[in-house]
C-alpha positions in Angstrom: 67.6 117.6 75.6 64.6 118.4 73.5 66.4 121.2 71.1 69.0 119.2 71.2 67.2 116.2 69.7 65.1 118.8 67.2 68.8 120.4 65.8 70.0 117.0 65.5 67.0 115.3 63.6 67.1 118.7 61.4 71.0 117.8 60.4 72.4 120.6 62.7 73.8 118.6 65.9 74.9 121.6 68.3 78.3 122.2 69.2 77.0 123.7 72.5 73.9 124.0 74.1 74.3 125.6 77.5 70.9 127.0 79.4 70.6 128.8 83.3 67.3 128.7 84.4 66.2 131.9 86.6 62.9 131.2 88.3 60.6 133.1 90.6 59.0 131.1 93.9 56.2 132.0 95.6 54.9 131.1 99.2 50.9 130.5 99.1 50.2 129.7 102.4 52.7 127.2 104.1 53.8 125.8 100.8 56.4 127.1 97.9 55.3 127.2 94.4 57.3 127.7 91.1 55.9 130.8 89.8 57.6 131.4 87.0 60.9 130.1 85.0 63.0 132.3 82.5 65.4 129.6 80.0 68.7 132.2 78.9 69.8 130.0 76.0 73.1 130.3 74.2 74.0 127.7 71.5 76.5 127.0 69.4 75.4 125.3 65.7 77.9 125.5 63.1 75.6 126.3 59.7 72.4 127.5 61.5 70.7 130.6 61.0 69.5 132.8 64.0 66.0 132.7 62.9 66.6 128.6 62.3 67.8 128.6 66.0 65.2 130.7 67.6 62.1 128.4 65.9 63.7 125.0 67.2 64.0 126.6 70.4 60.7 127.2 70.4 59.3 124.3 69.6 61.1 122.6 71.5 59.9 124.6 75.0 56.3 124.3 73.5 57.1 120.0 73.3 59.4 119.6 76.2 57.6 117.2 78.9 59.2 119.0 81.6 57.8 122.4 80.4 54.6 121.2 79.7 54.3 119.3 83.0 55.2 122.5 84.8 52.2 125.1 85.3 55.0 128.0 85.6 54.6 130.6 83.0 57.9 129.5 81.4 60.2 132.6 79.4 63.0 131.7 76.7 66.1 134.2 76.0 67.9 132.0 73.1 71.1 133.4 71.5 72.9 132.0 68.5 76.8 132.5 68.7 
């Protein structure tokens, strides 16, 4: 929601934003911890360079209040078709 905000407010409004989330759990003690989250990104943004793409995306992971409220070292894969 947050790139998708940042493309539209920078006149790009995606075509397609679609993102998996692969993430690693660990067990400390009796509880289950998110250890770490990798974001595989593909988008679709008619009249967007790759380089464009890849600096909103990672802005918006640095601003998202879901990855800043998570204390998971947090990976992004983008793509630009």
């Amino acid at each position: 929601m947050a790139l998708a905000f940042r493309l539209s407010g920078a006149g790009h409004p995606p075509e397609r934003l679609q993102t998996k989330a692969d993430l690693t759990m660990v067990q400390e003690g009796q509880a289950w911890t998110i250890a770490a989250i990798t974001l595989n990104l593909t988008g679709k943004v008619p009249g967007m360079s790759k380089e464009d793409f890849l600096k909103h995306a990672e802005e918006a992971k640095a601003t998202c209040p879901v990855s800043r409220v998570l204390k998971a070292e947090i990976t992004l894969m983008a793509e630009l078709e």
